[in-house]
C-alpha positions, -999 to 999 in steps of 0.1 A, spaced: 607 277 -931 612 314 -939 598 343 -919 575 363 -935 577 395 -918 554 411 -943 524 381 -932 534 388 -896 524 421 -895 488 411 -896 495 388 -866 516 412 -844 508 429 -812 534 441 -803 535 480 -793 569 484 -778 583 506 -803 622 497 -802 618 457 -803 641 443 -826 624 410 -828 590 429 -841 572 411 -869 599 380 -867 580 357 -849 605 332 -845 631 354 -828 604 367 -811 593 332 -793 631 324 -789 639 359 -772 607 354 -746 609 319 -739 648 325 -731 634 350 -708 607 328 -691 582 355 -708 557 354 -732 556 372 -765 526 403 -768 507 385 -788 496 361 -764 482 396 -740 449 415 -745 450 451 -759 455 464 -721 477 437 -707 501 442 -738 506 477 -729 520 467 -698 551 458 -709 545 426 -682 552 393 -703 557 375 -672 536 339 -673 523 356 -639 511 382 -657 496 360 -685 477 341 -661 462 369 -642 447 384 -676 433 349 -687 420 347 -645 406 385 -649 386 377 -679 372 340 -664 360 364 -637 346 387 -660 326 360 -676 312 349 -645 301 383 -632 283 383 -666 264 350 -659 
């Protein structure tokens, strides 16, 4: 399967400007999984910015918005 980095762009979160794996999703998985991270798309808007793709990081955000939601109950 080819990469479409044109169709990826649409998908993309990513906001850290120098990333050479940006819009190759593939790489991208690869790079962070090697890393025991997660790629930005998987963040929110604010926990992207972060920088922080740490599975610690990932499950604080989705334990954040649970709390969120319950507040809002």
């Amino acid at each position: 399967m080819d990469c479409s980095m044109e169709k990826n762009q649409g998908y993309c979160t990513c906001t850290y400007a120098s990333c050479s794996q940006k819009y190759k999703c593939c790489e991208c998985l690869h790079y962070h999984r090697k890393m025991d991270q997660l790629p930005a798309c998987y963040f929110s808007k604010d926990y992207e910015k972060t920088y922080d793709r740490s599975v610690a990081n990932f499950l604080k955000m989705r334990e954040d918005k649970k709390t969120v939601m319950h507040e809002a109950k």
